[in-house]
C-alpha positions in Angstrom: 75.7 100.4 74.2 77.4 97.2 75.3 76.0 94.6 76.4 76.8 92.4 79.1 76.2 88.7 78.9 75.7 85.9 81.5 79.8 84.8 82.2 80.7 81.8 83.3 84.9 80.1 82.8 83.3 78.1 79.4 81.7 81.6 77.8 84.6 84.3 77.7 82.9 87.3 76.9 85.0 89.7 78.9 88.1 88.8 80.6 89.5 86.4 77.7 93.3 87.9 78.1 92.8 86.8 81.8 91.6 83.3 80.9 94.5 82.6 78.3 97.3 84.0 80.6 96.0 81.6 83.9 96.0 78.9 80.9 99.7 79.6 80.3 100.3 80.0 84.1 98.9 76.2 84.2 100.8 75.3 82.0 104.3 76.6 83.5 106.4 73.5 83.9 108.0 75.6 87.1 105.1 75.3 89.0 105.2 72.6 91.5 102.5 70.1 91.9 100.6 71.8 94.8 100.6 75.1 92.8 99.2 73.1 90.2 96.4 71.7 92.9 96.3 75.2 94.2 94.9 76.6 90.5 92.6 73.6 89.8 91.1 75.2 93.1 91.1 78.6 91.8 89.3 77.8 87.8 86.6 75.7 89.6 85.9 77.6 93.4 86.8 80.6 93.0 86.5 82.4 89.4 82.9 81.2 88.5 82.1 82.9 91.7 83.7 85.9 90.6 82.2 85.4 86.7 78.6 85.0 88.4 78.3 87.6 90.9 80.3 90.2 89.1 78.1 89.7 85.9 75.3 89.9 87.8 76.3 93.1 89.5 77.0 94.7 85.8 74.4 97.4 85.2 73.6 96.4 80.9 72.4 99.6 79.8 76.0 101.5 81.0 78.3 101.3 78.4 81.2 101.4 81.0 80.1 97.6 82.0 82.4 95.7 79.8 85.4 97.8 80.7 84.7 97.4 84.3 84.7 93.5 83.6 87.5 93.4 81.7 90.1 95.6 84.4 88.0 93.3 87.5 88.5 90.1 85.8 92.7 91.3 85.1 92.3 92.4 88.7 91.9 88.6 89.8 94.3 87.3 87.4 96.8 89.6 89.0 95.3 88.1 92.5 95.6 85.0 91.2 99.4 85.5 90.6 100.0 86.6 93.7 97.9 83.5 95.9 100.2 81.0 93.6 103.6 82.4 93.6 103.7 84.0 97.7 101.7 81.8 99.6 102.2 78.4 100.9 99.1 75.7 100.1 97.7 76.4 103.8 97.3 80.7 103.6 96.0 80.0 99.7 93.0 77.9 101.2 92.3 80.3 104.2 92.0 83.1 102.0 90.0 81.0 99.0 87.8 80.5 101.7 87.8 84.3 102.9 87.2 85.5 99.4 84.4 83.2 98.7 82.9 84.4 101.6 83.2 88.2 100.8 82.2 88.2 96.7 78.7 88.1 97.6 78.3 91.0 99.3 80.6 92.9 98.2 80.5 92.2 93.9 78.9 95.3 93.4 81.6 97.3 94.7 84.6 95.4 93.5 83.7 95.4 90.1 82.8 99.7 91.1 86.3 100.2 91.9 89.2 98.2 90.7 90.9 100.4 93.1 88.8 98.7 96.3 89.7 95.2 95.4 93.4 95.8 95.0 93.4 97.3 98.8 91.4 94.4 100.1 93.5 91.7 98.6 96.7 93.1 100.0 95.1 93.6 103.4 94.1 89.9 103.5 98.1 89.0 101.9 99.2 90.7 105.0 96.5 89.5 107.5 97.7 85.8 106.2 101.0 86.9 108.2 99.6 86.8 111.3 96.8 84.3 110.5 94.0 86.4 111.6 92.0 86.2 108.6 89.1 84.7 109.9 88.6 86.9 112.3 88.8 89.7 110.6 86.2 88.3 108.0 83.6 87.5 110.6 83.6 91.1 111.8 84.2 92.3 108.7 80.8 91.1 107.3 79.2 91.7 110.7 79.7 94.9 110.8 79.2 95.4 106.9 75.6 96.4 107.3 76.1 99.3 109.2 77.0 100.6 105.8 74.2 99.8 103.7 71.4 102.2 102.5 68.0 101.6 104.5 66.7 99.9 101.5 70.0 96.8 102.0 71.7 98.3 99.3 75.6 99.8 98.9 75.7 103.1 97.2 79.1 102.4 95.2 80.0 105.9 96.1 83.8 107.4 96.9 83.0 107.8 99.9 81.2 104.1 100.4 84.6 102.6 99.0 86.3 104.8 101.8 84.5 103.5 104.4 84.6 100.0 103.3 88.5 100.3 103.1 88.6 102.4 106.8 86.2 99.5 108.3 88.1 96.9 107.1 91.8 98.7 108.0 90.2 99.1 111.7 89.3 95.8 111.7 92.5 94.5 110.3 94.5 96.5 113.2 92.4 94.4 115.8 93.3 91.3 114.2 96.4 91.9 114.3 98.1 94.3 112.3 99.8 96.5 114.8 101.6 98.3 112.2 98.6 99.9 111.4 97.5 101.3 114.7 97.4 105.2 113.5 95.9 104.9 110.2 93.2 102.9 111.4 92.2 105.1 113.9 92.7 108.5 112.1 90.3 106.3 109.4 87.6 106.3 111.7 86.9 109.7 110.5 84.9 108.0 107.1 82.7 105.9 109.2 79.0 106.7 110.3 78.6 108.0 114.1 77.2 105.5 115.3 79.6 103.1 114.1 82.2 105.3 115.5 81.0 105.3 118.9 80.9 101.4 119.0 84.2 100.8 117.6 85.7 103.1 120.2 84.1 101.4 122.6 82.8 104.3 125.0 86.8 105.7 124.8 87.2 108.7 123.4 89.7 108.4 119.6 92.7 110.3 122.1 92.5 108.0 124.6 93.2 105.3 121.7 95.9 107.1 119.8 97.5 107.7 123.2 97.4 104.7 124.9 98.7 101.7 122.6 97.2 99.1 125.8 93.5 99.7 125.2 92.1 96.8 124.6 87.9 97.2 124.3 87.0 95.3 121.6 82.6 94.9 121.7 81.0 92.3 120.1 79.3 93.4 116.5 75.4 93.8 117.1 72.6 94.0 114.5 72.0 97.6 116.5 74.5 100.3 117.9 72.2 101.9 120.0 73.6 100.3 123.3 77.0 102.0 123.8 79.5 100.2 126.2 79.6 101.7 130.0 83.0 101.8 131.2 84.9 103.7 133.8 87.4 105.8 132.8 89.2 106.2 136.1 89.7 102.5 136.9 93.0 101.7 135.7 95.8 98.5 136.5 99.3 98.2 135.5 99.6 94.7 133.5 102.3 93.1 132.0 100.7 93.1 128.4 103.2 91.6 126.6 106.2 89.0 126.3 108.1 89.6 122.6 111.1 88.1 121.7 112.5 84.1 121.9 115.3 82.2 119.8 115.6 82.5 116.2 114.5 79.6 114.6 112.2 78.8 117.3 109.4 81.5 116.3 111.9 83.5 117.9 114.0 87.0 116.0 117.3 86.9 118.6 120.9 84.9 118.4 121.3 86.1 122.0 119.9 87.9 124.7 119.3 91.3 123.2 120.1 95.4 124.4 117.4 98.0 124.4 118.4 100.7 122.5 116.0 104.0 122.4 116.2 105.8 119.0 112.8 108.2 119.9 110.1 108.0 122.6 107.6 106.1 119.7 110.4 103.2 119.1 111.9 100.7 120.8 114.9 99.0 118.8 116.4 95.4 120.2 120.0 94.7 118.7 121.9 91.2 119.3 125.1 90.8 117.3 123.3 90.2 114.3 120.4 92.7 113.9 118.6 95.3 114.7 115.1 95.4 115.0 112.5 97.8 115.5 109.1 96.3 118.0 105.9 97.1 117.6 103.7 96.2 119.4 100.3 97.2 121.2 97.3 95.2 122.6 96.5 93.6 119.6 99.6 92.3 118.4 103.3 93.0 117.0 106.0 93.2 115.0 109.4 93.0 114.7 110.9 94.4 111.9 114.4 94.4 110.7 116.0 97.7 110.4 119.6 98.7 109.1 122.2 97.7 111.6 124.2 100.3 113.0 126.2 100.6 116.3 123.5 101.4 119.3 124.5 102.4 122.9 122.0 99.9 125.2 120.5 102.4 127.5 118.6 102.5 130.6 116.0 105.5 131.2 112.9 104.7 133.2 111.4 108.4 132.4 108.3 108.6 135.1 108.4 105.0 135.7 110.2 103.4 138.9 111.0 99.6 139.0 112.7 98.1 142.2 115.7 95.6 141.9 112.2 93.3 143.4 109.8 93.9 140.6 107.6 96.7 142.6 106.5 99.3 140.1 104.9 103.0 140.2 104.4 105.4 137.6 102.2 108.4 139.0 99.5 107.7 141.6 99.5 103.5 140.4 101.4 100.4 141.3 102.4 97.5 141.0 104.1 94.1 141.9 105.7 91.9 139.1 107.6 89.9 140.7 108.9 88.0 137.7 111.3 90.9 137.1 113.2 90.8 140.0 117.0 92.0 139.2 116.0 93.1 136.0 119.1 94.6 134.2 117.7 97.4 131.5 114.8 99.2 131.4 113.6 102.2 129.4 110.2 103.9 129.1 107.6 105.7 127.1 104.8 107.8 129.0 102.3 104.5 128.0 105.1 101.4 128.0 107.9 100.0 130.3 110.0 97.4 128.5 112.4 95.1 130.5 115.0 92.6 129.9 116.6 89.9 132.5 119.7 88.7 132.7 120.4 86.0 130.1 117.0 86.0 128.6 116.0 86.1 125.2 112.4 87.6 126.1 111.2 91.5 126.1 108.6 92.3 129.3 106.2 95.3 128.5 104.4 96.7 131.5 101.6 99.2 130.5 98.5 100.4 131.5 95.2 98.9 130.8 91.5 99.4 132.1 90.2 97.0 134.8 87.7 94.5 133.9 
């Protein structure tokens, strides 16, 4: 039966392959001096945080304790790697400070499944693109609890690691990560009812995958007895989003762009340079750069009608948006309406939201 010592940096007892590679990594006459200041952080923040709690968290009388160590200690090496070589010194320090906040609670079940850390480090690599980490951390540890056993405890279970990964994806989506939407939704499935019904916010999970505009979001609560009220009939036409400017300038575009419709789910923008696929819902987007080919612009309004004035009706609902007066293309899904003016480098989607 192995057995697993106290670990700190200065006592190696697992993980020593990880300690001599981030030696050679500081070392590495390529690294610059920030990535230099960037690892000094990492030996003396971060990995006696990891050695401490994870070693802590190590059941001694399971002989499968020193392999766990070993493959989570190569796990943060690997981590490691990544923060130094892929991230400028401003992400590494927002998500040093996200991870330090997250290895207490969650040690057990990191060092549980190798498989659970990997996911969580590349959600928080891609939530440092739209710098929503700290919000998604907040919530993410708020709402933690909801998972426990009654005695405070996690149960290090399959399906435990499953619905740590489908809270934190659902989480991640309303940060930011658009490109996420469906999976995050259809994850929802893991989670306990309760949490369910708060998360969806009253709505039922169709009225989410249909509508990309909902944008319900309640406040975590040490209880999820209180459901949110909300009226179901009472809708507006908004203009939820404004997507596009200069390249160079936060911007994607050389030019004013065309819409081009590939399928009713995509809307592709092409200038002379690109093409580019949007995403986008209520909680963010995403433009992401496709292979250019030759695309007809098009104009097709479906259901929706939009006046040379800006006056708008789809169904039984209207609307007045003035700031799209001679508007020169449109097209249209069932939920979205996206419009470009003359000589503008900006995308306007219209959809349909619930009144507050």
């Amino acid at each position: 039966m192995a057995t697993v010592e106290k670990l700190s940096p200065d006592t190696p007892a697992f993980g020593l392959k990880m300690q001599a590679d981030l030696q050679a990594l500081e070392s590495n006459s390529h690294l610059i001096q920030t990535k230099q200041a960037m690892m000094q952080r990492l030996k003396t923040e971060c990995l006696p945080l990891f050695y401490q709690h994870l070693s802590t968290a190590a059941d001694p009388q399971l002989a499968a304790s020193a392999t766990q160590l070993d493959a989570a200690f190569t796990q943060i090496y690997r981590w490691c790697l990544t923060l130094l070589h892929y991230q400028t010194e401003a992400n590494f320090s927002q998500l040093l400070q996200i991870w330090l906040r997250l290895i207490p609670d969650l040690a057990s079940s990191l060092l549980a499944s190798v498989d659970l850390f990997k996911d969580l480090s590349h959600l928080l690599l891609r939530l440092s693109q739209v710098q929503q980490q700290k919000d998604w951390c907040e919530r993410f540890l708020a709402y933690l609890p909801q998972l426990l056993t009654p005695e405070g405890e996690l149960l290090n279970s399959e399906l435990q690691f499953r619905q740590i990964k489908s809270l934190a994806l659902f989480l991640a989506w309303q940060s930011g990560l658009v490109a996420a939407r469906q999976i995050a939704l259809r994850g929802l499935s893991d989670l306990p009812q309760p949490l369910q019904r708060h998360l969806l916010a009253g709505y039922s999970l169709s009225d989410w995958l249909a509508n990309p505009w909902l944008n319900a979001r309640p406040d975590p609560s040490p209880s999820l007895a209180a459901e949110p009220s909300i009226q179901l009939s009472s809708w507006k036409l908004s203009r939820v989003k404004t997507s596009g400017g200069l390249m160079g300038w936060k911007g994607h575009l050389y030019e004013p762009p065309r819409l081009c419709w590939q399928d009713p789910e995509h809307l592709l923008l092409q200038d002379s340079q690109n093409t580019w696929l949007l995403l986008a819902d209520a909680w963010g987007e995403s433009w992401q750069r496709v292979l250019s080919q030759k695309l007809n612009a098009k104009t097709d309004l479906g259901s929706w009608e939009l006046s040379p004035t800006g006056d708008l009706c789809i169904a039984d609902m209207q609307g007045s948006f003035p700031e799209l007066k001679h508007w020169q293309q449109a097209v249209a899904t069932p939920q979205t309406l996206a419009v470009i003016l003359p000589h503008s480098l900006q995308v306007y989607l219209i959809g349909r939201q619930p009144c507050r």
